[in-house]
C-alpha positions as CSV (number, residue, x, y, z in Angstrom):
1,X,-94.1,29.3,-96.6
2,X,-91.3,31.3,-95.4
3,X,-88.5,32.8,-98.2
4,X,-85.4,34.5,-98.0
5,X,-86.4,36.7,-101.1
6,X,-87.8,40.2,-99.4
7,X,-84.8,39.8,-96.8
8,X,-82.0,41.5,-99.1
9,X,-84.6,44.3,-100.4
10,X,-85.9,45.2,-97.4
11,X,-81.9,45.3,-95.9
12,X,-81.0,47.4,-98.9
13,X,-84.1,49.1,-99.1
14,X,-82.7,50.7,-95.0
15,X,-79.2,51.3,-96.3
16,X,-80.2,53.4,-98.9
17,X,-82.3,56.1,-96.3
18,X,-79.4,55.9,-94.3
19,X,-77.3,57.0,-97.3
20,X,-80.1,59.5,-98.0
21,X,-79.9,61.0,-94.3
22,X,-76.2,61.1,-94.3
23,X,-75.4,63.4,-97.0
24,X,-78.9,65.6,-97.2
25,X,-77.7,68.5,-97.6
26,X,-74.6,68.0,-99.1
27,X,-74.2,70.7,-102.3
28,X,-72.3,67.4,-104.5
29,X,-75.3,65.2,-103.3
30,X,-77.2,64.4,-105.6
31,X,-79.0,61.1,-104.6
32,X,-79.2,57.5,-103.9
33,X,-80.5,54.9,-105.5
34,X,-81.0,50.6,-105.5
35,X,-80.0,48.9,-108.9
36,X,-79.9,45.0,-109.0
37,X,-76.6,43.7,-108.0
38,X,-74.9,40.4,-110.2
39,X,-77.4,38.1,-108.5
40,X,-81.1,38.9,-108.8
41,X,-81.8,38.7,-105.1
42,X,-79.2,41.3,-104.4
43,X,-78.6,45.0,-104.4
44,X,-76.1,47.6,-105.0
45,X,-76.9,51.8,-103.9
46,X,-75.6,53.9,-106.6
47,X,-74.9,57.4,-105.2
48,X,-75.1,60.1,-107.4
49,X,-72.4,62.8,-107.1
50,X,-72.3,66.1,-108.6
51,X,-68.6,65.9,-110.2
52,X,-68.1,69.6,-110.3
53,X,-69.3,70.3,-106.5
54,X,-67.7,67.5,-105.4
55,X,-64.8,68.5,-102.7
56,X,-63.5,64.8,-102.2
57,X,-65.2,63.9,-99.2
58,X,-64.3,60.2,-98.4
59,X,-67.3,58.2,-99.8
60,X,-68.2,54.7,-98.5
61,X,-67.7,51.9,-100.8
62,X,-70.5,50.1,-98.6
63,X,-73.2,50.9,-96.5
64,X,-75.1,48.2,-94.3
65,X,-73.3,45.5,-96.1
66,X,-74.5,46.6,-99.6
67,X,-71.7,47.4,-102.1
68,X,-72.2,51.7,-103.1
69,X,-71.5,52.4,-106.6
70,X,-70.4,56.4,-107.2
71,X,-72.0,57.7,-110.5
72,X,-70.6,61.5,-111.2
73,X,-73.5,63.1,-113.1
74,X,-73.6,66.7,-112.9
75,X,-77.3,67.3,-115.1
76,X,-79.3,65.8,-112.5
77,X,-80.7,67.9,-109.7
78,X,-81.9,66.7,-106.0
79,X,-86.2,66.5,-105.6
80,X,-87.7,68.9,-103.4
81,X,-86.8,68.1,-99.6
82,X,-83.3,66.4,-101.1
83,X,-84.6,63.3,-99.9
84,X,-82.6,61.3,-102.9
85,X,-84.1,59.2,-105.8
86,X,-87.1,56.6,-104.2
């Protein structure tokens, strides 16, 4: 039996490396993450942004079809590699 289910992780799952490859590097980068959207079969990225590095660079409000959320947080630090949460 075939289901829909995996479909909107898997899409979100590709949006979020893409985020991740996109701003590596970035000094207000400070990750991206999945959190469940309103709907338990979908997702949301929240990008993490360092508030006092941050020099306004336009952020997307979507990526891939999933909504971004921007979290400022400036305690939390990139891993090694600045890959981004996983």
């Amino acid at each position: 039996m075939t289901t829909a289910g995996p479909k909107p992780l898997v899409a979100a799952q590709a949006a979020k490396r893409k985020l991740a490859e996109a701003f590596r590097g970035e000094s207000w980068f400070r990750g991206v993450g999945l959190a469940p959207a309103n709907r338990r079969d979908l997702f949301t990225l929240r990008l993490t942004v360092d508030p006092s590095a941050h020099d306004e660079p336009s952020l997307p409000t979507e990526c891939e079809g999933i909504p971004v959320e921007v979290v400022f947080l400036a305690a939390y630090r990139p891993r090694a590699g600045g890959s981004g949460n996983s």
